[in-house]
C-alpha positions, 0 to 999 in steps of 0.5 A: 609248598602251597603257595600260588604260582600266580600270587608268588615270585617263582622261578622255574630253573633249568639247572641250578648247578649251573648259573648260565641257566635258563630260566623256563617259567617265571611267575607273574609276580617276578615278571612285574617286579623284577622284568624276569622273563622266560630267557632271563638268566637263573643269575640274573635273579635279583638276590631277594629272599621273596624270590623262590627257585626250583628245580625244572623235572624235565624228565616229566615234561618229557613224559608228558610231551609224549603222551601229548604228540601220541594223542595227536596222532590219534587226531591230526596227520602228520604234517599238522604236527609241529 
């Protein structure tokens, strides 16, 4: 898209199938104009055409969350670990 994340108002949605869905990431744009924070609701979007929505690829955050607590534990015990 090339647009800046910290400039444009983004919402980052968990499932846009599902209007109850949480909203996982908004930009700070959104936030300033709109209040929209990260437990807003994807239907409590203002309906602007500024605002863009995408989807959340958890299967990437998932992967890369592995890869995060693999090297923690290369660094720190157990119980440090949350």
């Amino acid at each position: 898209m090339g647009k800046d994340p910290m400039k444009v108002m983004l919402a980052v949605v968990g499932d846009l199938n599902r209007p109850g869905s949480i909203v996982l990431a908004a930009s700070p744009a959104l936030k300033k104009r709109y209040g929209i924070s990260n437990v807003s609701r994807y239907y409590e979007l203002p309906n602007d055409p500024n605002i863009i929505v995408v989807p959340a690829h958890m299967g990437d955050y998932l992967k890369a969350s592995i890869e995060i607590t693999k090297l923690l534990h290369d660094y720190a015990p157990p119980e440090a670990i949350h």
